[in-house]
C-alpha positions as CSV (number, residue, x, y, z in Angstrom):
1,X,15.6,-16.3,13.3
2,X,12.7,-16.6,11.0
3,X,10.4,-14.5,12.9
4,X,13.5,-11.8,13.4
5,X,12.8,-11.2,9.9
6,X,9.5,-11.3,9.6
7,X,9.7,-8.4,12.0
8,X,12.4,-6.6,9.8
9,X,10.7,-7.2,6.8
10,X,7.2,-5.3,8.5
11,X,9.7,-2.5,9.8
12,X,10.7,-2.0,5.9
13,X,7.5,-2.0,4.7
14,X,5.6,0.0,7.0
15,X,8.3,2.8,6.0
16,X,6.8,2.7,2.4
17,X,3.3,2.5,3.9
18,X,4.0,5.5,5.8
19,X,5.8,7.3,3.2
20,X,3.3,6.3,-0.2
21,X,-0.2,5.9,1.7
22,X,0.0,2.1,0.3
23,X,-0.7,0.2,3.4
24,X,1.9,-1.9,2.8
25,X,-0.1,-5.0,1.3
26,X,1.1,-4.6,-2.7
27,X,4.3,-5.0,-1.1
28,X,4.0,-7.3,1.1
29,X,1.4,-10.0,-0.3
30,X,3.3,-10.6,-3.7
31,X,6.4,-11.0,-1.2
32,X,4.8,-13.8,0.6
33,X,3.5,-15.8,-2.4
34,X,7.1,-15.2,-3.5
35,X,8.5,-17.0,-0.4
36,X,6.0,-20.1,-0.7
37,X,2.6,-19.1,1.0
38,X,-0.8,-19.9,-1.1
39,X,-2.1,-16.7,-2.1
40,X,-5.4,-16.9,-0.2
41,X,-3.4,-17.2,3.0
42,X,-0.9,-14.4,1.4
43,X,-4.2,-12.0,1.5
44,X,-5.1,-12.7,5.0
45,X,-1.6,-12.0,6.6
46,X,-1.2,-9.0,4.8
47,X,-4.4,-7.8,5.2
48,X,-3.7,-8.2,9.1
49,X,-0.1,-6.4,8.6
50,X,-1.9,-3.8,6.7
51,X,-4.3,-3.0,9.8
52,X,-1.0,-2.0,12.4
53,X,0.8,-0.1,9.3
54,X,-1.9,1.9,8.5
55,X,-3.0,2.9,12.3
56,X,0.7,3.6,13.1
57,X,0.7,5.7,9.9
58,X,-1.9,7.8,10.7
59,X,-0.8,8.9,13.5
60,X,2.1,10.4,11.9
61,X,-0.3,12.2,9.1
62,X,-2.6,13.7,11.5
63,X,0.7,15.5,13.1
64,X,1.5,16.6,9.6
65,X,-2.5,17.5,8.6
66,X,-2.5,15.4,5.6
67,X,-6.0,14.3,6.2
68,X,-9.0,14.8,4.6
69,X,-11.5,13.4,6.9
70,X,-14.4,13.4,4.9
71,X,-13.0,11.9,2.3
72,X,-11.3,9.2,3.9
73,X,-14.3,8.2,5.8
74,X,-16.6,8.3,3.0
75,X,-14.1,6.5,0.9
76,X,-13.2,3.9,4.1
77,X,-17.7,3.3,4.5
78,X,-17.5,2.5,0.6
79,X,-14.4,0.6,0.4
80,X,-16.6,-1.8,3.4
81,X,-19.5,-2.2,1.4
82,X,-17.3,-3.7,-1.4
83,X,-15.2,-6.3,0.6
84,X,-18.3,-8.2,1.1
85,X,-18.8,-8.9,-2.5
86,X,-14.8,-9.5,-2.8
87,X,-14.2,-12.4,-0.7
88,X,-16.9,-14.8,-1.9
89,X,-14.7,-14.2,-5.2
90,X,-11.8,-15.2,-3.9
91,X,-13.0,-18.3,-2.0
92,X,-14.4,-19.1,-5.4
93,X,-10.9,-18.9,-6.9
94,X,-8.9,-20.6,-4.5
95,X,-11.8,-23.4,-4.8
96,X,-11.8,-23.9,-8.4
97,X,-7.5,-23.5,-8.2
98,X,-7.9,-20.3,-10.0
99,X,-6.1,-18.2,-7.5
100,X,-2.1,-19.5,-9.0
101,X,-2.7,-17.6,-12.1
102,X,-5.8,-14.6,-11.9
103,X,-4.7,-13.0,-8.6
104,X,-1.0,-12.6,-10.2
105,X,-2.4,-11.3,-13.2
106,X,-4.6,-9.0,-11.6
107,X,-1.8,-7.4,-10.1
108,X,0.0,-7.4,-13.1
109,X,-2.8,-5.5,-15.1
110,X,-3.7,-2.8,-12.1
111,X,-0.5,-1.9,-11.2
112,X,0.6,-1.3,-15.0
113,X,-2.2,0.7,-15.4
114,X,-1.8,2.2,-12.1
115,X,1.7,3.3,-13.0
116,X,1.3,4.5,-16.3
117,X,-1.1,7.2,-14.8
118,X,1.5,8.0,-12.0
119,X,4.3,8.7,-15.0
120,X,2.2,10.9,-16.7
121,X,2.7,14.9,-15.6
122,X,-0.7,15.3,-15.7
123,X,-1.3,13.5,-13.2
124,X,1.6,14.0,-10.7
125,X,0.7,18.0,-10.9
126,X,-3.1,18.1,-10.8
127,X,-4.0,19.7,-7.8
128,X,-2.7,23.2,-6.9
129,X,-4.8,23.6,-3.2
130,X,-4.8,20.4,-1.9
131,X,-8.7,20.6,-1.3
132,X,-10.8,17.6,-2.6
133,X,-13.3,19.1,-5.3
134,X,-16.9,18.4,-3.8
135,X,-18.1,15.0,-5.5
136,X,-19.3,12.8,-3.3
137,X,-20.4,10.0,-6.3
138,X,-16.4,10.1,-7.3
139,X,-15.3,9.5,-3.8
140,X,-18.1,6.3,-2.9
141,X,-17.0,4.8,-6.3
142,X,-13.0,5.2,-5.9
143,X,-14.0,3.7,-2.3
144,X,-15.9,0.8,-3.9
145,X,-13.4,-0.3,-6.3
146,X,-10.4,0.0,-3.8
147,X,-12.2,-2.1,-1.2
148,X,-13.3,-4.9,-3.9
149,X,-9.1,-4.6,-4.7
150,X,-8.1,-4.8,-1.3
151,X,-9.9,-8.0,-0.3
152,X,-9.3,-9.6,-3.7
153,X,-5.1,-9.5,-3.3
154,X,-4.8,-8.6,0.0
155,X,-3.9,-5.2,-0.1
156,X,-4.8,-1.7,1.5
157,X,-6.5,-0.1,-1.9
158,X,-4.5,2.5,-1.2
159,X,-2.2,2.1,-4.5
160,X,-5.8,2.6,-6.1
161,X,-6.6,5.6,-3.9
162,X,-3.7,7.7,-3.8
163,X,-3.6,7.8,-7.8
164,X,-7.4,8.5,-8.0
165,X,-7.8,11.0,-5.1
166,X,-5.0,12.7,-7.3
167,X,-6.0,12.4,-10.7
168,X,-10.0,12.6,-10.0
169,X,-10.6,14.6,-6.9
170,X,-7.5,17.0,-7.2
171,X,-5.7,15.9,-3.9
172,X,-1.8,17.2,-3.3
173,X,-0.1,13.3,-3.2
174,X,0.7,14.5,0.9
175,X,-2.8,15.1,0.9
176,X,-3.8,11.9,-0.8
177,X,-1.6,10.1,1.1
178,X,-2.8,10.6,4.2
179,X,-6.5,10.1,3.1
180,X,-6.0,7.5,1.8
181,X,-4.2,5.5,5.2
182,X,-7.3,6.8,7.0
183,X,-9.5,5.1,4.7
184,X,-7.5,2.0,3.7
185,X,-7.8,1.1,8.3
186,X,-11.3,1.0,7.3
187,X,-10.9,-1.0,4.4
188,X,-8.5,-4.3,5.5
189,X,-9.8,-4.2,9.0
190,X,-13.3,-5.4,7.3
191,X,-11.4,-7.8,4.6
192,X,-9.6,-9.4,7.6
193,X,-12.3,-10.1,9.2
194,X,-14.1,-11.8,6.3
195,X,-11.1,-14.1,5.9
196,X,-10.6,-14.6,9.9
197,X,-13.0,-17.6,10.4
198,X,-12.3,-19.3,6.9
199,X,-8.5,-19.4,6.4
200,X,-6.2,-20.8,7.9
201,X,-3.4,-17.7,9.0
202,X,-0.2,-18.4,10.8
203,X,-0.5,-15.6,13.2
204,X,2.9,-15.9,14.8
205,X,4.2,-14.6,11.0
206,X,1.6,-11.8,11.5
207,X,2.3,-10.7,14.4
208,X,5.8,-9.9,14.1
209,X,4.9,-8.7,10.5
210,X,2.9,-6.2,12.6
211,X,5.1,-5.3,15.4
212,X,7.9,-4.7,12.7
213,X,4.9,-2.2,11.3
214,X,4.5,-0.6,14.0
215,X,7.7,0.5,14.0
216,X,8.1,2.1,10.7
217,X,5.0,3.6,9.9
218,X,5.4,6.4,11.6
219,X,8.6,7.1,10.3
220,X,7.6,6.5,6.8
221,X,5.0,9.4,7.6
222,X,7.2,11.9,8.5
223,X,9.9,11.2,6.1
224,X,7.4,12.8,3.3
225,X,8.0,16.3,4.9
226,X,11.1,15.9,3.3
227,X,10.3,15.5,0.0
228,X,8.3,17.4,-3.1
229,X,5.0,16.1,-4.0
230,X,6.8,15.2,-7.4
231,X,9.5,13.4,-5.9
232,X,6.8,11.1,-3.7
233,X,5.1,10.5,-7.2
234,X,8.0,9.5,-9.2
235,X,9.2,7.1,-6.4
236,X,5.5,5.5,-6.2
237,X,6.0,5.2,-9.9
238,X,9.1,2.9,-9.9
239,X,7.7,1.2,-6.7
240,X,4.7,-0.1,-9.1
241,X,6.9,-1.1,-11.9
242,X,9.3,-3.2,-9.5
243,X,6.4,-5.2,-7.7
244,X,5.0,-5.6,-11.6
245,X,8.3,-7.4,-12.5
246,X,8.4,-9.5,-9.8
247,X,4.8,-10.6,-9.9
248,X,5.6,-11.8,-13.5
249,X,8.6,-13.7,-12.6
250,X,6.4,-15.3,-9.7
251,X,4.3,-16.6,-12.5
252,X,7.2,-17.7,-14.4
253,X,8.9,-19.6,-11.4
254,X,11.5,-17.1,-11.2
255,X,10.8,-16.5,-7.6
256,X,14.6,-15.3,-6.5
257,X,15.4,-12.7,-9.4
258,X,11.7,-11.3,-8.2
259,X,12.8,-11.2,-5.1
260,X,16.6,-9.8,-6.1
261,X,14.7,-7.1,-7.8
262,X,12.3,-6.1,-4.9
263,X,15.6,-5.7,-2.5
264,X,17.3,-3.7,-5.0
265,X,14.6,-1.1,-5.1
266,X,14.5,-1.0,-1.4
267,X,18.0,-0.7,-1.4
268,X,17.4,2.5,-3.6
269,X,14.8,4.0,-1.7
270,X,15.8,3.8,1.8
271,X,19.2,5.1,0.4
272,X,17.7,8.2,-1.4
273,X,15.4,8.3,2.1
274,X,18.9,8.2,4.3
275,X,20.1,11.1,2.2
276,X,17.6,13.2,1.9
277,X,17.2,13.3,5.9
278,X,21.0,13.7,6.1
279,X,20.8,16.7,4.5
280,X,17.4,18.3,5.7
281,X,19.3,17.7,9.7
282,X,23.0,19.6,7.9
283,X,20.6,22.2,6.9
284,X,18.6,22.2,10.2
285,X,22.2,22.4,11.8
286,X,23.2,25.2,9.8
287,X,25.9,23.1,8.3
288,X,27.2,23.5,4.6
């Protein structure tokens, strides 16, 4: 029964993935710490979730040409480089029994900042063409700094590179999106491996994590044909402010109002998703 929802809860996830360009590990890895796992193993399952959301999501960008290839590898080869320096930081952490309190806070401190820049109109209208403006140096640096964040809290980076492609290299949020999937596969297939031989992962958890990812990835990809690039924003928006909240009432041991909170934005995002395909099949129907 447990593993059912495992599965389930990879199936939900990978819809956001899909549908934000996340990966899925933001989500996910505060999730797990929330349920009881340390956070070093937290990183390395989600980091292995976040390798089947993000090739399942791709597959559903590429259909939709929402990728920028040369951006996403450049920014997938940089992101690389940086896990390397990343995990001997977090083996230092969880050593010293630093990793209860800084990864939290780390995640408390990017995402607010992360999400302050996704409120701001600036921000969710830059970009009129969808072409990335020709700056290689921005690209290798937003790649380095995702790829240190991804391997540091198990995530994807690609809360950190949808917001920057945006903001600094003048990406559509489709765009960005799907750039930013192509790029985080590179990123958490190298973190995973880093962590593979030196932490201790239940992969029975991960694999259904995965197989539920699979499944909604694709989904979560499509689903963004549906919506403005506006609307994408302003749900990314409140999807960093929800995982802020309950990352701080993790550190408060408050564990079940974070987790009350995470299901009732779910709640409000797969319903706005329900309706908004409702309506685009009436309208593809011909109905009123």
């Amino acid at each position: 029964m447990e593993l059912i929802l495992f599965f389930l809860l990879g199936a939900l996830i990978s819809v956001l993935s899909g549908f934000f360009g996340i990966g899925g590990g933001f989500i996910l890895t505060p999730l797990l710490m929330l349920i009881g796992l340390a956070p070093i193993e937290a990183i390395a399952t989600s980091l292995l979730f976040t390798i089947g959301s993000s090739s399942s999501g791709i597959i559903g960008h590429i259909k939709l040409k929402n990728i920028n290839w040369k951006a996403g590898i450049i920014l997938g080869v940089s992101g690389i480089i940086a896990t390397q320096i990343a995990h001997p930081f977090v083996v230092f952490l969880d050593a010293h029994q630093l990793d209860e309190w800084a990864i939290p806070v780390m995640y408390i401190v990017l995402l607010s900042f992360f999400s302050v820049q996704m409120f701001k109109k600036k921000s969710a209208q830059q970009g009129v063409s969808g072409l990335v403006q020709p700056s290689i140096l921005k690209m290798v640096l937003i790649g380095l700094f995702a790829g240190f964040v991804s391997t540091s809290l198990g995530v994807g980076g690609g809360f950190i590179i949808v917001p920057m492609s945006i903001a600094l290299l003048g990406m559509l949020p489709k765009k960005a999106v799907g750039t930013s999937l192509f790029a985080v596969l590179f990123i958490v297939s190298a973190g995973f491996l880093s962590y593979a031989f030196t932490v201790e992962i239940n992969y029975f958890m991960g694999i259904f994590l995965l197989a539920g990812g699979l499944l909604g990835s694709q989904f979560g990809a499509r689903s963004t044909d549906v919506f403005e690039n506006k609307e994408i924003t302003t749900l990314l928006s409140f999807l960093y402010l929800t995982t802020i909240l309950s990352v701080a009432l993790k550190a408060f041991e408050q564990n079940v109002f974070g987790l009350i909170i995470v299901v009732l934005y779910l709640l409000y995002f797969f319903t706005v998703l329900g309706k908004r395909h409702i309506a685009h099949w009436r309208e593809e129907k011909g109905y009123s």
